[in-house]
C-alpha positions in Angstrom: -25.3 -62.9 -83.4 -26.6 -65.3 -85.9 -27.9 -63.6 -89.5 -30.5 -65.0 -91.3 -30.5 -64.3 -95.1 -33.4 -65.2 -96.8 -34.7 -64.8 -100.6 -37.3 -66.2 -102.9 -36.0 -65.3 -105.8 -35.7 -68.1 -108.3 -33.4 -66.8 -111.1 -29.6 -64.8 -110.8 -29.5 -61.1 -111.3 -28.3 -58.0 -109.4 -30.0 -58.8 -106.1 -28.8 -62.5 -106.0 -25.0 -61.4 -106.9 -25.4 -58.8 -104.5 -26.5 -61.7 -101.2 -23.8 -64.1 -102.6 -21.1 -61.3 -102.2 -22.5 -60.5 -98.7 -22.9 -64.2 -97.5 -19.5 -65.0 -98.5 -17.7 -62.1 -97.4 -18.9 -62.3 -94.2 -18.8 -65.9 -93.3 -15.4 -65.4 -91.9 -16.6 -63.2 -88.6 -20.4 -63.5 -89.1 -22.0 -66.6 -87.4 -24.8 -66.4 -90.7 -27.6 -69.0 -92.5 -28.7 -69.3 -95.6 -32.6 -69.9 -97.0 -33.0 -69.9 -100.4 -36.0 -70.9 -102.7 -35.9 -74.9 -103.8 -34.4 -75.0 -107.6 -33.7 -71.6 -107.3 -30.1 -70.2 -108.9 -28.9 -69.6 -105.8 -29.5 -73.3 -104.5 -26.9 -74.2 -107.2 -24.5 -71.3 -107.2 -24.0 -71.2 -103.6 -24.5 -75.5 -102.8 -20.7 -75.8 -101.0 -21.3 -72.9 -98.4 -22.4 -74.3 -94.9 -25.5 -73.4 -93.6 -27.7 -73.2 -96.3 -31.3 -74.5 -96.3 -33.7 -75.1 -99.1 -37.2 -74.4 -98.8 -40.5 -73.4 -100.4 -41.2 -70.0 -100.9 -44.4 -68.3 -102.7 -48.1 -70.0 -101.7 -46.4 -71.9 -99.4 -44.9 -68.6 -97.6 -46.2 -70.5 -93.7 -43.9 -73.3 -94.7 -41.1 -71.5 -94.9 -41.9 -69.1 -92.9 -42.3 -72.2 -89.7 -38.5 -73.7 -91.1 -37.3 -69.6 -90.4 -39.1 -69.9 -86.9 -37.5 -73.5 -85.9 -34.1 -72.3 -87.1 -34.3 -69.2 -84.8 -35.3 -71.1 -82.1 -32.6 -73.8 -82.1 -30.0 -70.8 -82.5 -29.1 -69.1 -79.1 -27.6 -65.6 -78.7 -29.2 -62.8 -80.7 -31.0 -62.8 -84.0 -31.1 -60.6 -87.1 -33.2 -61.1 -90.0 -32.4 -59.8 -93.2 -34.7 -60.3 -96.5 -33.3 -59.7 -99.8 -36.6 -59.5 -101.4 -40.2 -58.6 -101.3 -41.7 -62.1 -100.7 -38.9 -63.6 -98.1 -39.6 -60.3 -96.4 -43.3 -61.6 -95.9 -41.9 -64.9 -94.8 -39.5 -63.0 -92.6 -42.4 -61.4 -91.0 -44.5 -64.2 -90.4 -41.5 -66.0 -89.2 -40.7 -63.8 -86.1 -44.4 -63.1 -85.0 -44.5 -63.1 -81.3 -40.8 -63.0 -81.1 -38.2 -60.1 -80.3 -36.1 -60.5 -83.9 -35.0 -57.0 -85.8 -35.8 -56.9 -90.0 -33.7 -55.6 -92.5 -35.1 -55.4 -95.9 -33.2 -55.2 -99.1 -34.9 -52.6 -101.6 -33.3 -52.8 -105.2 -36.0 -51.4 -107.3 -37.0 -48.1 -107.7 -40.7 -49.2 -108.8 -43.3 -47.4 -107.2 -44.2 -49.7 -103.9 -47.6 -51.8 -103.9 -46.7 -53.6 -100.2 -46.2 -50.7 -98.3 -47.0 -52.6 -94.9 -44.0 -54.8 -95.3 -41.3 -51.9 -95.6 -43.1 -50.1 -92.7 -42.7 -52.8 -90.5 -39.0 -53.7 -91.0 -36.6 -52.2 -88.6 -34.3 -50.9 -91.1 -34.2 -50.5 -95.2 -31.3 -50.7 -97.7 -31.9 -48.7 -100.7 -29.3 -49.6 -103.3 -29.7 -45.5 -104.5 -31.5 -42.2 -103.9 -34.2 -43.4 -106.2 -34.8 -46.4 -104.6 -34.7 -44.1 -101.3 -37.5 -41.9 -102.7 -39.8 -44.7 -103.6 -39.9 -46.1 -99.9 -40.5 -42.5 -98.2 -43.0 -42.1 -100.2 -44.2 -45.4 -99.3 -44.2 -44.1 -95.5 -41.2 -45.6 -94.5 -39.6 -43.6 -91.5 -36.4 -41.9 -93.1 -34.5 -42.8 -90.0 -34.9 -46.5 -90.7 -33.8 -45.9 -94.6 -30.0 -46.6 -95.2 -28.7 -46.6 -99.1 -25.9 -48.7 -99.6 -24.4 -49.1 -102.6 -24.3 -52.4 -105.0 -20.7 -53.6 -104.5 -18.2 -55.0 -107.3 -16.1 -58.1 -106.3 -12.8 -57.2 -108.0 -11.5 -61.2 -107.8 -14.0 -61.7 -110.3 -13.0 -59.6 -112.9 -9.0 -60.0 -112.2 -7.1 -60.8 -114.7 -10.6 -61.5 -117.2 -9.2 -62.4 -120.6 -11.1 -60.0 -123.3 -13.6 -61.2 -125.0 -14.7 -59.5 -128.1 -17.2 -62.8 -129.9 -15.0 -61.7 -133.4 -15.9 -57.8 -133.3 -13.2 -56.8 -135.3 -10.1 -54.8 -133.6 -11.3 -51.5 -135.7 -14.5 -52.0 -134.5 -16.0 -50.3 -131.4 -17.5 -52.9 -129.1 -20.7 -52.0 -127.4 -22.2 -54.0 -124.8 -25.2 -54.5 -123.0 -26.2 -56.7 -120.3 -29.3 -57.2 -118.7 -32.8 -58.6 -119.0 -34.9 -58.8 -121.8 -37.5 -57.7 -120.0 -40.5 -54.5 -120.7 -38.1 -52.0 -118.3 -34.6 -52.3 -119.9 -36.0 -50.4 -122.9 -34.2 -52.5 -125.7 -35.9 -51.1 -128.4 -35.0 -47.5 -127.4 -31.4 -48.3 -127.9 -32.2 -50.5 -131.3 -33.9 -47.6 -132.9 -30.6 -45.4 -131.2 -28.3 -47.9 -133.2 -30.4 -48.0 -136.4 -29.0 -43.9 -136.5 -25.2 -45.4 -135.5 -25.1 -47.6 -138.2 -26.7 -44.5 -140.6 -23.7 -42.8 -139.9 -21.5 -45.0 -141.2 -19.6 -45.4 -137.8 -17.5 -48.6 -137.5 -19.0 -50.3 -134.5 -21.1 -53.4 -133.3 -24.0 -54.1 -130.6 -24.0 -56.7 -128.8 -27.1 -57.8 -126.1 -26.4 -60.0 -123.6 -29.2 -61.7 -121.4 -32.3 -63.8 -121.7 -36.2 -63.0 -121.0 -39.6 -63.0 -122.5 -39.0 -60.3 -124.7 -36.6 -61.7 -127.2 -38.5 -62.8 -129.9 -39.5 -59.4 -129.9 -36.8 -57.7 -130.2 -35.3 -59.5 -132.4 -38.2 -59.5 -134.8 -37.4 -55.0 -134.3 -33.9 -55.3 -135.0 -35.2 -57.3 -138.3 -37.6 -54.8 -138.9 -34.9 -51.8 -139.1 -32.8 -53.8 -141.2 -29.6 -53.8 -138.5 -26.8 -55.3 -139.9 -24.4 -54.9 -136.7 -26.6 -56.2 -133.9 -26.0 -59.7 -131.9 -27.8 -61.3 -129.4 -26.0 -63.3 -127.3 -28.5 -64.9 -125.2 -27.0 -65.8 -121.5 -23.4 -65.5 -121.1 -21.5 -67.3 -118.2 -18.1 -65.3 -118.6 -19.3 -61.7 -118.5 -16.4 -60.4 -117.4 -14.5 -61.5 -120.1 -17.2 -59.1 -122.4 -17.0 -56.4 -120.5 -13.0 -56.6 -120.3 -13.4 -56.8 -124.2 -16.1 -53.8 -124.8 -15.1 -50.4 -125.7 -19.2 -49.1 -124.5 -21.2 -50.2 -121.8 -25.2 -49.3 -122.9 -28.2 -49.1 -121.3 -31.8 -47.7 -122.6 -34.0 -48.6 -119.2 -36.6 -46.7 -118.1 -36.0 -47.4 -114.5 -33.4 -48.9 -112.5 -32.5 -49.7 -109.1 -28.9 -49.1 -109.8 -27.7 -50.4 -112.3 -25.3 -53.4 -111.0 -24.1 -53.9 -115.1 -23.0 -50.2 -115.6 -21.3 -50.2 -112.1 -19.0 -53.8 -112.9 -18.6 -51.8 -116.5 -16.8 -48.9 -115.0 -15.2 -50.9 -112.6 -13.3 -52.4 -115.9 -12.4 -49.3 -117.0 -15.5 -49.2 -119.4 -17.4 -46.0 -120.4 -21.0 -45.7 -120.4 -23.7 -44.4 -122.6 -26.9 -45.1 -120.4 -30.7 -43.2 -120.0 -31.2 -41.3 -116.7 -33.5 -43.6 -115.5 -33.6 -43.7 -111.6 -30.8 -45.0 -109.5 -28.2 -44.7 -112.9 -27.6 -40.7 -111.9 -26.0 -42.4 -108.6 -23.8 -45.2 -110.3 -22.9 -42.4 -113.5 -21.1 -39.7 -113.4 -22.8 -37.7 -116.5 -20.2 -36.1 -118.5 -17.0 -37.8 -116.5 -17.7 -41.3 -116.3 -20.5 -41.7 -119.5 -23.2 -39.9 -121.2 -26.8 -40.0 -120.2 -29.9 -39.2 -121.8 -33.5 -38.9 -120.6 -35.4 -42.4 -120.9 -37.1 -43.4 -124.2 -35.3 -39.9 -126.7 -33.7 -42.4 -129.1 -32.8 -39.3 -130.7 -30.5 -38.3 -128.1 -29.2 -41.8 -126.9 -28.1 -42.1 -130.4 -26.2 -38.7 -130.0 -24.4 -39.9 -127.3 -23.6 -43.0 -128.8 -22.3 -41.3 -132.1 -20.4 -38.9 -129.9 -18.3 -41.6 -128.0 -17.8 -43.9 -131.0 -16.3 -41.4 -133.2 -13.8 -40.6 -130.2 -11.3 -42.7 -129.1 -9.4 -39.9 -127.3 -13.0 -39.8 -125.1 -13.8 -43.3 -124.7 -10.3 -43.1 -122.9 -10.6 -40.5 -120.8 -14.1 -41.3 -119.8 -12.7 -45.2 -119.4 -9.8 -44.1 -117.0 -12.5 -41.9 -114.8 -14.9 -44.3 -114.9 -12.4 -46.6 -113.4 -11.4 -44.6 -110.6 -14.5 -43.6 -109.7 -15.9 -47.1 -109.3 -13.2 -48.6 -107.4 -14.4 -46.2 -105.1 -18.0 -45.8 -104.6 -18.5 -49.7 -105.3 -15.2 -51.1 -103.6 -16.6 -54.8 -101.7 -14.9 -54.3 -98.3 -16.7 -50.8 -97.4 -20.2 -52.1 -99.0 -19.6 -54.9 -96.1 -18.3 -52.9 -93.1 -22.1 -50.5 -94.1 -23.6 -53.7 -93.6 -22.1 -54.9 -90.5 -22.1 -51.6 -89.3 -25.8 -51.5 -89.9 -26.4 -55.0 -88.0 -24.7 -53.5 -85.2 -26.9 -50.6 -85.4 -29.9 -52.6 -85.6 -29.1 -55.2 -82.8 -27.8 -52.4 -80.5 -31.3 -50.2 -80.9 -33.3 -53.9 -80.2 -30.9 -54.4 -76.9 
């Protein structure tokens, strides 16, 4: 078999971590090639593994989509697509007309879906969570060709991660969050949540990792309530270092796929405070693992923030759970025997 990963995407989030982890942990039984978008992320990230071409995604979808079809056809044996993306799953498509090659579609969001023709046509889905699940059947997608798999942690990369606290003092609680800056991660939810922290009194500090069009933004909020223990960090290369240093992993989104930040937090032995938004019930054990709240109540985000500052003994217990429970559920090996069992499943029903 020869796979065929393809994405469009041009920047590094969830998704891309996600198809670097796959790619590389199956090179070593897994005859596999690479497309990835020209000045993309994963162009750079991933430039010493073999097989990997560079093309043009977008407007010039056809393009690509003939470099899929000439790759196929110089490949002998069988064929397996799989897109990690909305628009390499168009290019995917157009690629194999008038060929016999099976489609597997990566769905990480748990936004309501707008190209429901795509999904329909693969010959199997991954939903990252039962949120992301619901979205495609009611989309249309056959439930027999729906498969969730969850987001999986690569435990080399956080081994032996040296804390790193950017001078929060040691009798201050460090909370962190990671993610976009971006309309559905919510920031301002959680800066009007920590504007009622810091009214407390409660020794502790915010931090906000990631980048996005909404920073001047929220920066211009957090001036406007006056916080005086909030930093942005902009993008940060050594994240696990700050999550081996933080003592709280936040979130405030309205929806998520999964939630690939929370699950690396509690893989570190991190509790969460997070909303319930979509695909967060399945990475968060409510009540074990972290607190959640319902989206947009900063009233009761802040609750659940005072709740596990004030209480080391908690933040422990909840830390030691939330560890166990992670290097269970998102453990690399099994997320990569369900997708080479999948492949298998997919080939065999083609056959």
């Amino acid at each position: 078999m020869t796979l065929f990963h393809l994405s469009a995407e041009k920047g590094w989030r969830g998704g891309e971590n996600q198809l670097a982890l796959i790619y590389t942990g199956l090179q070593s039984d897994t005859d596999q090639m690479l497309m990835v978008r020209e000045g993309s992320e994963l162009e750079t990230r991933m430039a010493d593994k073999r097989q990997v071409t560079v093309t043009r995604f977008g407007l010039t979808a056809p393009r690509a989509a003939w470099v899929l079809r000439r790759k196929i056809r110089a490949s002998s044996g069988q064929h397996l697509i799989h897109a990690h993306c909305g628009k390499s799953a168009e290019t995917a498509l157009l690629g194999r007309l008038g060929i016999r090659v099976p489609l597997i579609i990566s769905r990480r969001s748990a936004y309501p879906i707008r190209s429901h023709w795509k999904f329909r046509a693969a010959d199997a889905v991954i939903a990252v969570s039962r949120a992301a699940e619901d979205e495609l059947l009611k989309a249309g997608v056959d439930p027999n060709r729906i498969h969730i798999i969850p987001d999986a942690v690569d435990a080399r990369r956080f081994a032996g991660a040296t804390p790193d606290r950017r001078n929060v003092r040691s009798d201050e609680v460090m909370v962190l969050c990671a993610g976009a800056l971006s309309a559905e991660k919510d920031h301002e939810t959680l800066l009007k949540a920590w504007k009622q922290v810091e009214a407390a009194g409660l020794k502790a500090r915010l931090l906000i990792a990631g980048t996005g069009g909404l920073e001047g933004e929220l920066k211009s909020v957090a001036a406007g309530l006056d916080l005086r223990q909030v930093s942005f960090l902009g993008w940060v290369e050594n994240m696990p270092g700050l999550i081996a240093g933080a003592d709280i992993a936040v979130l405030s989104s309205r929806i998520e796929g999964l939630a690939s930040f929370l699950c690396e937090a509690q893989f570190c032995g991190v509790p969460v405070v997070s909303t319930a938004a979509g695909g967060t019930v399945d990475a968060v054990r409510d009540g074990e693992t972290g607190l959640l709240s319902p989206s947009g109540d900063d009233a009761a985000f802040a609750e659940n923030l005072k709740r596990l500052i004030g209480n080391a003994e908690l933040r422990a217990e909840m830390g030691s759970a939330a560890r166990n429970w992670a290097r269970g559920k998102f453990a690399l090996e099994p997320v990569l025997q369900a997708h080479r069992d999948l492949y298998r499943q997919v080939l065999d029903a083609k056959s």
